[in-house]
N, C-alpha and C positions, 0 to 999 in steps of 0.2 A: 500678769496678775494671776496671783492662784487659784485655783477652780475651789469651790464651797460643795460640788457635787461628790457624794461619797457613794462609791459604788461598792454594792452589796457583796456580802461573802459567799463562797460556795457556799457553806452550811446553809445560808439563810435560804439562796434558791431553790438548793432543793427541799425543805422545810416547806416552802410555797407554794412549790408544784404536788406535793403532796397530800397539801391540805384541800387544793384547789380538786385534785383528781379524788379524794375519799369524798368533797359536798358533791363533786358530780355522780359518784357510783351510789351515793345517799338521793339524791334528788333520782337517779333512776329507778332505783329499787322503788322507793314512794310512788314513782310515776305507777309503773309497770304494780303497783298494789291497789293505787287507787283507783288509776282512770284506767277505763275498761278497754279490753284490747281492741275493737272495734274503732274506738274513738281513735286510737294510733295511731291504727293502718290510713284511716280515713284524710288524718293529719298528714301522715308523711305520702300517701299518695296527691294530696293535693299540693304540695310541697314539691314533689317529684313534676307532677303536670304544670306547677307555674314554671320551674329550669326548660321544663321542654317544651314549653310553646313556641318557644322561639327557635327551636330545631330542626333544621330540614331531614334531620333522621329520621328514619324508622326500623323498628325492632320490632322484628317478625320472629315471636316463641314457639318450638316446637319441644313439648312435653311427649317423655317417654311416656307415661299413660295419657288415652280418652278413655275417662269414667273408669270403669273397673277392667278396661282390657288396654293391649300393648298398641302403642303407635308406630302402625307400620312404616310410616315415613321418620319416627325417628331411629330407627336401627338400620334403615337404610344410609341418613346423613351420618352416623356411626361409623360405618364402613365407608361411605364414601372419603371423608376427610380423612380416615386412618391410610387410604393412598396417594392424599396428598400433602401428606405432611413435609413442611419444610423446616430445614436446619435450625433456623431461629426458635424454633417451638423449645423450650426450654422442659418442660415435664410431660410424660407420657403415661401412657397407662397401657400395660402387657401383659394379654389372658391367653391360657391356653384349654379353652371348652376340654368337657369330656368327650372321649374317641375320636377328639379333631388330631391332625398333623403338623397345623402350618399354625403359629403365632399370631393371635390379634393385637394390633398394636390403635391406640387411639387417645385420643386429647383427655389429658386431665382438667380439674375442676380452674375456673377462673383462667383457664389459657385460653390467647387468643388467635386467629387465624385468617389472612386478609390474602384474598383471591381475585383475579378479574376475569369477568366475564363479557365478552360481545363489548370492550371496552368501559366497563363499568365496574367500579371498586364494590369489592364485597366483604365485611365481616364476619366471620364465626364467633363465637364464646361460646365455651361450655359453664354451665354453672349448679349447683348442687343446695340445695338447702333443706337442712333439717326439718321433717315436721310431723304430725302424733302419727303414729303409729296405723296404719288402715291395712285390709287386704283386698289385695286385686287380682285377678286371673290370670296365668300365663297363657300362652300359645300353646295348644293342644294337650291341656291339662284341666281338668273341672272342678280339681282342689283349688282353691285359694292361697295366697302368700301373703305373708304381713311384709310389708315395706316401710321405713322410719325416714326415708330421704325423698325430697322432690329432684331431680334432675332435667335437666331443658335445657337445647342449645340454642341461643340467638343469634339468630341472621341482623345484622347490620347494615340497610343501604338509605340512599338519596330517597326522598319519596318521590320521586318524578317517575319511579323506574321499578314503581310496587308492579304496573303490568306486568312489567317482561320479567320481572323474577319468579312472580306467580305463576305466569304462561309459561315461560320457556324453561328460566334457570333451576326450579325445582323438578319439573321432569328431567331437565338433563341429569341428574342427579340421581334420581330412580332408575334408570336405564343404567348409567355409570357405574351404582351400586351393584345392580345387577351381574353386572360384566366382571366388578371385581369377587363377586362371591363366587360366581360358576369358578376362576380361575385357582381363587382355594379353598375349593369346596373338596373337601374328604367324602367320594362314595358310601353309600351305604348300601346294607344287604338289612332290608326287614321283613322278620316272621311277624307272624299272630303272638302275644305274649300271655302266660299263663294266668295272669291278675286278673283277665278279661272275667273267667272262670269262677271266679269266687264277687264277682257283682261290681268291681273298680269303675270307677265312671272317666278315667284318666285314659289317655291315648293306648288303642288295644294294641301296637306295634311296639315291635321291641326291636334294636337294631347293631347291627356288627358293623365295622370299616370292611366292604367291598373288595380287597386288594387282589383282586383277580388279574392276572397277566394278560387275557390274549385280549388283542388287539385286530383289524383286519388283515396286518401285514403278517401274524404269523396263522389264518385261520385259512386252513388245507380245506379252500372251498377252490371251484375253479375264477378265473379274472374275469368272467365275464359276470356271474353271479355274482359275484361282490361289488363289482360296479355298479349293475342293477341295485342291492341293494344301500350300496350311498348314495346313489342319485336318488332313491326314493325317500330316505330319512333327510336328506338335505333337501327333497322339495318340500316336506311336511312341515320342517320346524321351520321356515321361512316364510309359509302360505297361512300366516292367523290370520288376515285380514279377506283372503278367500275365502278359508271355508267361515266366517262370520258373514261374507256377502251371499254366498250360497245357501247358507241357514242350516248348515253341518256342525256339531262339535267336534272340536280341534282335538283328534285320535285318530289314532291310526293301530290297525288291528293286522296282526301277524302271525299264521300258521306255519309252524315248524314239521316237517312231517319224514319220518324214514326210518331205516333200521336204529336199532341201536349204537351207539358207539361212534356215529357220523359228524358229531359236534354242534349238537344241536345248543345245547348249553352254553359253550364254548361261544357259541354267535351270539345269543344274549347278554354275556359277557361283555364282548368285543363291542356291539352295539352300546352298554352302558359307558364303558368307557369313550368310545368315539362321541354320542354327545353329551356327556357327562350326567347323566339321569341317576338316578339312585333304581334302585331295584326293590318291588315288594313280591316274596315269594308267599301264592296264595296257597292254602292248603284245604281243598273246598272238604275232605273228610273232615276239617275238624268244628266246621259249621253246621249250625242245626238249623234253623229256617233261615227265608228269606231275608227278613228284617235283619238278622245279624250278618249276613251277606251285604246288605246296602250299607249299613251303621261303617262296618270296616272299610269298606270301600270308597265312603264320600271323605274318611280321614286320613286317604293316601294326600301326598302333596302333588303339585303341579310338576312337570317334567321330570318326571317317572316312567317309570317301567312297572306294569303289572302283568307278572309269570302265573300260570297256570303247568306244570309240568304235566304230562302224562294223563292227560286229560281224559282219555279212553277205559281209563283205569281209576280215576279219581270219584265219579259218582255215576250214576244214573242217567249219563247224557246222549247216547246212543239213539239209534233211529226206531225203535220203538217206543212212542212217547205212554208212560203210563196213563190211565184214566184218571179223571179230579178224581179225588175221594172228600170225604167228610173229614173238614180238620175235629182234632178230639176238642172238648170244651178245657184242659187245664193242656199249655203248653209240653209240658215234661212228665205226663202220665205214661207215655210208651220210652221214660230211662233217655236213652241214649242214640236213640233212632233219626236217623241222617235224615230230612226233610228239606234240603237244597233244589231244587228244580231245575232243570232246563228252561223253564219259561221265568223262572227269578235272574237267572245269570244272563239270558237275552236281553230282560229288560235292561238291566245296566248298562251291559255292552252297546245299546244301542235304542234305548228306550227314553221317557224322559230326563233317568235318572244319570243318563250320559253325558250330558251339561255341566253336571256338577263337577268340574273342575276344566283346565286347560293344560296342552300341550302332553297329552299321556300316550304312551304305548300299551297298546295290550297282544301280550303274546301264550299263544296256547303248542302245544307241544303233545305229538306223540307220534306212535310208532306204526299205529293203523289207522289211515287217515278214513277207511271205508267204512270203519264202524261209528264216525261221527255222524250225527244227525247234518240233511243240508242245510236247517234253517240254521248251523250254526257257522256254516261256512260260506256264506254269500254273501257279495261286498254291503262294505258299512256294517260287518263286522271282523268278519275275516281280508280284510281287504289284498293281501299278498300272499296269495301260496307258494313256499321255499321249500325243496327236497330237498332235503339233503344224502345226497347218493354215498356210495361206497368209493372208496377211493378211486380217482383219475391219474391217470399219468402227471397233470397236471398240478395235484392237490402232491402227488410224492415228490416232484420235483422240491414243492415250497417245505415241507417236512424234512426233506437230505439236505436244504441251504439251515432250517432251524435248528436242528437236533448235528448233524455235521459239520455246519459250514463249508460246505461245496455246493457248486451249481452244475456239475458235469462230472462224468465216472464212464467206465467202458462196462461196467456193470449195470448202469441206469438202463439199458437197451434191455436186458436180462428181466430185470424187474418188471417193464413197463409190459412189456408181454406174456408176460405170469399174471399180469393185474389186469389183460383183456377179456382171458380165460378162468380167472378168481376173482370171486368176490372178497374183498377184504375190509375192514374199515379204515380211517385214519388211525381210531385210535389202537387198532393192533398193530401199525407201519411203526408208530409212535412207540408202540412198546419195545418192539424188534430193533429201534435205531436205539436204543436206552441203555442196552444191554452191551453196548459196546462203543466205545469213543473214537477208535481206528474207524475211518471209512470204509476199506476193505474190509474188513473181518465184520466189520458193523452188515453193510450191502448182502455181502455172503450167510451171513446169517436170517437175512432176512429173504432172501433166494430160496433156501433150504425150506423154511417157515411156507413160503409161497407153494411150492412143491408138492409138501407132505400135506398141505390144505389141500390144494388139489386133487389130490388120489386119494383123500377120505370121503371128498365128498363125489368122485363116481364111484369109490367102492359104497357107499350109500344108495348112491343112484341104482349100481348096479344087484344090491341086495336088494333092493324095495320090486326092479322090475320083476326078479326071480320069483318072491314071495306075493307077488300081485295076482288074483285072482285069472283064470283066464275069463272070466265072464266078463271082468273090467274091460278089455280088449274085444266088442263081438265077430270078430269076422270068422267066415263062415266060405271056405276056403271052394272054388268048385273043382267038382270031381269029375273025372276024367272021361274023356266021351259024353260028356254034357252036352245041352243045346246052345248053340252059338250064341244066341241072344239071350239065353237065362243068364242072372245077373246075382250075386248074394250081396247081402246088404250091410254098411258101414256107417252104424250111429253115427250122431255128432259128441258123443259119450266115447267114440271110439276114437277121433279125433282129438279131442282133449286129452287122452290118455300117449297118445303118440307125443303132442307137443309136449307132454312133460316128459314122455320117455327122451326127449331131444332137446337140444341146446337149440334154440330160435332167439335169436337178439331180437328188438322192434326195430331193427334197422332192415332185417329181413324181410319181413311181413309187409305188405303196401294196403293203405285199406283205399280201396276204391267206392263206384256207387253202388247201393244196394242191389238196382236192378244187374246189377253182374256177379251175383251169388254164384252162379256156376262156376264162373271164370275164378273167381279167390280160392272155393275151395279143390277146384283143379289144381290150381297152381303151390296151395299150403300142401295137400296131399305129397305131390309130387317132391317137392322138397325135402318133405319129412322123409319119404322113401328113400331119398336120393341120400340123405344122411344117415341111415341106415342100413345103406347097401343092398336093400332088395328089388324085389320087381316093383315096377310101375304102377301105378291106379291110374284107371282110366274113369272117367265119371260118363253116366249114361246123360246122356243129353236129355235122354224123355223125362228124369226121375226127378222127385222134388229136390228142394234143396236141400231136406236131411236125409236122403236115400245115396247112396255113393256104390257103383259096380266093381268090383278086383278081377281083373282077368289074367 
């Protein structure tokens, strides 16, 4: 039997669907004009809460902002799922910061992300929603930003299992983060930035990418000092939980101390790079009080390096402490006048103000370690005194394997013994192997360098004895047919004068106890003489310790 039912034409369906979808965008418009937004949200969240009652989920939101500043736990989960992103993720999202290296890759809007943790299913979604326009603070900036978008990622799990994501699975996640930021973290080198100067209330540091080369494998120190030195950075960043039980802030304080040109730099280098710290070079001339010394200092970040170079040279900090004076009544009536203190720069270093932050280095640097005051070199501030000496046999060896690529030569014997009797630095060995890429010719050239150092500096020596007063020297020579026991007399002014006219290593010299004053300077005497090929001193047993006989 034939069907009566007449089925509609295309034209007519879509005609319907049409009509149907303009009363619906009509009845919204009206809605969204009449009933007030309030009443909506109210509607459809209570709408949302009757679907989920019945749901054993739960959706744990984590918003890029609380209130007006950044949430640090969401730029953590940022970075955290941008390393573990799996295949199926179908859209991504790929930044590459300013003066950063390495690409950030991370989850686009409405993608999703299902993880197990301690055998428990886990959700991510990222999600993004438009909404009015507000500003809020960045991280180390006191301008404001207007922002037009809400973004939040939600955590998806069982509520049976709200403890352990709370307890565990979100710290796991902090630490994780952690671990993958240090890995592609781009160094940084920060100065003091000019803006500070003109009243900017925005972070006073300005900052470069780091890309310094040395490393401890190629730093011309000897192997025993380098060991020293990693064993002691590797007990540090390890021991938070000590010094919190000790009731010590988590720093470590490190004096650099020697000639010029020893690699003094070069090791803070090598230290930034070994455990990945950023570096702030301070610059204490271009600080005027205190207060702007604490201000820039509490806005270094956590595992850091804070450089002071040439400290001996930089301000006022030496071992005569000036007297308090009267501060003036207007800040900047004395211009330009450096008002930094030694007792401003302690307090930091080791005062309350030294709290303020975790896992920091601070290292001071210079060339005359005698002209620092002690209060600023005893532990819990200075906690590691490092020489750094003039080159070793040792440190040359590690310089002919960098700059040559050899570990052995028939000339290495040549050199090492020119550098028992010269003082040289690394970085003139450094220069000398530069100048030529042949090992031989490179070696040989840096022999000759050895050599003619040598003989400028006792033809020095030997000009300065020529030109030295004889009064510098008092001795007081006896004459002939003298009395057997009269004795003429040998400052201890006259003795310093000898050691300098002499090569004396401290390998030489023994210091024994006090009460054997005679006996040391019997024996330095004699020495000294025995190196200059003349007669004997004999010391009068009766005399004091600064009286000395010549016979």
């Amino acid at each position: 039997m034939p069907s009566n039912i007449q089925i509609p034409s295309t034209k007519a369906i879509i005609s319907a669907a049409a009509s149907v979808t303009a009363t619906a965008m009509l009845i919204r418009s009206f809605a969204n004009d009449i009933i007030p937004q309030e009443f909506r949200h109210f509607f459809f969240t209570k709408v949302h809460q009757l679907f989920t009652a019945f749901s054993n989920e739960v959706i744990l939101a984590i918003d890029e902002f609380d209130g007006l500043g950044q949430n640090q736990l969401f730029k953590a989960v940022e970075v955290y799922l941008g390393s573990i992103l799996s295949p199926s993720t179908k859209r991504l999202r790929a930044t590459l910061p300013q003066k950063e290296k390495k690409i950030n890759v991370c989850m686009e809007s409405n993608e999703e992300l299902t993880q197990r943790f301690n055998g428990i299913q886990l959700k991510w979604r990222m999600v993004r929603e438009q909404i009015q326009p507000r500003y809020v603070t960045m991280p180390g900036d006191y301008n404001s930003t207007m922002i037009s978008e809400h973004r939040y990622y939600e955590l998806i799990f069982h509520k049976k299992h709200k403890e352990m994501v709370i307890g565990e699975y979100l710290p796991y996640v902090l630490e994780r983060s952690k671990a993958v930021e240090v890995e592609k973290k781009t160094l940084k080198l920060f100065m003091l930035g000019n803006d500070r100067m003109m009243g900017h209330r925005g972070n006073p540091w300005q900052s470069v990418n780091l890309d310094h080369p040395a490393t401890f494998d190629t730093l011309a120190m000897d192997t025993d000092d380098k060991k020293m030195v990693i064993n002691d950075l590797e007990n540090f960043v390890r021991r938070k939980e000590l010094y919190r039980k000790v009731g010590k802030a988590w720093k470590r304080g490190y004096l650099l101390f020697g000639p010029p040109g020893t690699g003094k730099s070069s090791l803070i280098a090598a230290i930034a790079n070994y455990l990945k710290f950023d570096i702030y070079d301070l610059e204490l001339t271009d600080i005027r009080t205190n207060s702007d010394l604490r201000r820039y200092l509490i806005s270094t970040a956590n595992q850091s390096i804070l450089v002071v170079e040439d400290i001996d040279c930089s301000i006022e900090l030496t071992n005569n402490r000036p007297k308090a004076s009267r501060a003036p009544m207007h800040p900047h009536q004395y211009g330009q006048e450096n008002r930094v203190t030694l007792s401003g720069l302690l307090n930091f270093i080791d005062g309350l103000w030294s709290s303020c932050g975790d896992e920091r280095i601070i290292v001071f640097t210079t060339n005359h370690k005698d002209k620092l005051d002690p209060a600023l070199l005893r532990p819990g501030r200075m906690d590691v005194h490092i020489y750094m000496s003039y080159c070793t046999p040792c440190g040359f060896k590690l310089l002919a394997s960098n700059y040559l690529g050899i570990t052995d030569h028939p000339l290495f014997l040549v050199v090492e013994q020119l550098m028992k009797v010269t003082k040289v630095t690394p970085a003139e060995v450094g220069e000398q192997l530069l100048k030529n890429g042949e090992p031989e010719t490179a070696l040989k050239g840096l022999i000759e360098f050895l050599e003619e150092k040598r003989k400028n500096v006792e033809f020095e020596n030997h000009k300065s004895n020529q030109q030295a007063p004889e009064a510098a020297v008092p001795l007081e020579l006896e004459e002939e047919g003298g009395n057997e026991g009269e004795a003429n007399v040998i400052s201890l002014e006259a003795i310093k004068d000898l050691v300098k006219m002499n090569k004396v290593s401290s390998d030489e010299v023994q210091v024994i106890k006090k009460d054997e004053a005679d006996i040391i300077l019997r024996g330095l005497i004699q020495l000294l003489l025995e190196k200059k090929e003349t007669q004997v001193l004999k010391i009068d047993s009766g005399s004091s310790a600064e009286k000395l006989s010549l016979t």
